[in-house]
N, C-alpha and C positions, 0 to 999 in steps of 0.2 A: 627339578622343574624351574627355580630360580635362577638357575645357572642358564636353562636354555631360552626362558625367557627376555636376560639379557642379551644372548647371543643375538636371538631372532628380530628384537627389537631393533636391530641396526644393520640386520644382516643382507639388508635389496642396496643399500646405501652407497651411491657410488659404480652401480650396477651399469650398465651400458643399455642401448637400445639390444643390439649383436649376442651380448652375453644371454640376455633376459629370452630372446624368442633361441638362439641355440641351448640354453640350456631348460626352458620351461616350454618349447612350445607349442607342446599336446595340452600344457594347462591354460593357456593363452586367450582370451574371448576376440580378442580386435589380433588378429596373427603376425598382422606386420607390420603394428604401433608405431604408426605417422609420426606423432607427436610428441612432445617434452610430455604434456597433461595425458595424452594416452599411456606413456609410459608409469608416469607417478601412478596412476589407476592400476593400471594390469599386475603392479609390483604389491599393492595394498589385496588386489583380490584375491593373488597367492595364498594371502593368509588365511585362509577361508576355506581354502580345499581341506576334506577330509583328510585326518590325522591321528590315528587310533592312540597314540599315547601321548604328541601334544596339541592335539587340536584346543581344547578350549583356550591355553594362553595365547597358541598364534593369533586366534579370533580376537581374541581381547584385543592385541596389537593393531590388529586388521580395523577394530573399530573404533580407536583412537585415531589411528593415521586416516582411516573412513570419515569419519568426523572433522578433520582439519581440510579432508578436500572438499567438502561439502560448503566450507566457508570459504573458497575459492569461484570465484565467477566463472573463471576457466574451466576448471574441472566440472563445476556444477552442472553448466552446461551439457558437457560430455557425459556425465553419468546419467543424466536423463534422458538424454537425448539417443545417446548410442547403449550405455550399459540397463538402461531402465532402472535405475539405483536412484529414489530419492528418499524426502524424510522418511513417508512412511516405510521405505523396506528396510531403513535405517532402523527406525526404531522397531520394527518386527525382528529385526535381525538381533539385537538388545537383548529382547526380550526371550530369545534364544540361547545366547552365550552366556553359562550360568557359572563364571569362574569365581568371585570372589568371595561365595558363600556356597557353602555344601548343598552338594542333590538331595532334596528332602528322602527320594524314594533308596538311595545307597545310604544315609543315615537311617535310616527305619531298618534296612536290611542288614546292615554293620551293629547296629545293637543289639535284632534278632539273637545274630550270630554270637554274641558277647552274653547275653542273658541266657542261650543255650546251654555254652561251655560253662557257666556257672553253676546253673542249675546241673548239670552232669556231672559238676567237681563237686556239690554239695548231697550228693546223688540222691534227686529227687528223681523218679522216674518225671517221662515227658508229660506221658496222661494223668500225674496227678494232679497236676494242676489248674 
């Protein structure tokens, strides 16, 4: 996960206008990114698209670089204007991406699991307890 996190953190960087809509764009919101600031945008929403094994670190990236164009008057603009992206989806979006601390509801069910196979190697039946 470390490893790809690296990767992906740098990995639009250098990317082209041409590259970005021929190789992403069925995922593309603005299809035929006018601009420098429409591009920086469309390369960050990438990271956002569903990702069954690394979505949550792409999002994290997604909302650091999210974050830096938000402090951009250029971008800001654009994201509110054309992507409807401001503070608050900003931070609803935060408040979604739960990378840097464990899902309460997979640690509840990873101990389950842990306190099963114990009680099974200590062989208590299930209903005894």
């Amino acid at each position: 996960m470390n490893e790809h996190y690296l990767i992906a953190n740098n990995f639009f960087d250098g990317v082209t206008r041409n590259q970005l809509i021929e190789g992403f764009d069925d995922l593309l919101y603005c299809k035929d990114v006018p601009t420098r600031e429409h591009l920086d945008i469309e390369k960050v929403l990438l990271y956002f698209h569903a990702n069954r094994w690394l979505g949550k670190p792409y999002q994290l990236i997604g909302l650091l670089k999210l974050n830096q164009l938000l402090g951009s008057s250029a971008h800001q603009e654009l994201l509110l204007n054309i992507y409807r992206i401001d503070d608050a989806w900003f931070h609803d979006k935060m408040g979604k991406v739960d990378v840097l601390r464990p899902n309460l509801n997979s640690v509840v069910r990873s101990s389950a699991y842990i306190l099963r196979d114990v009680l099974r190697k200590a062989r208590f039946p299930l209903g005894a307890l």
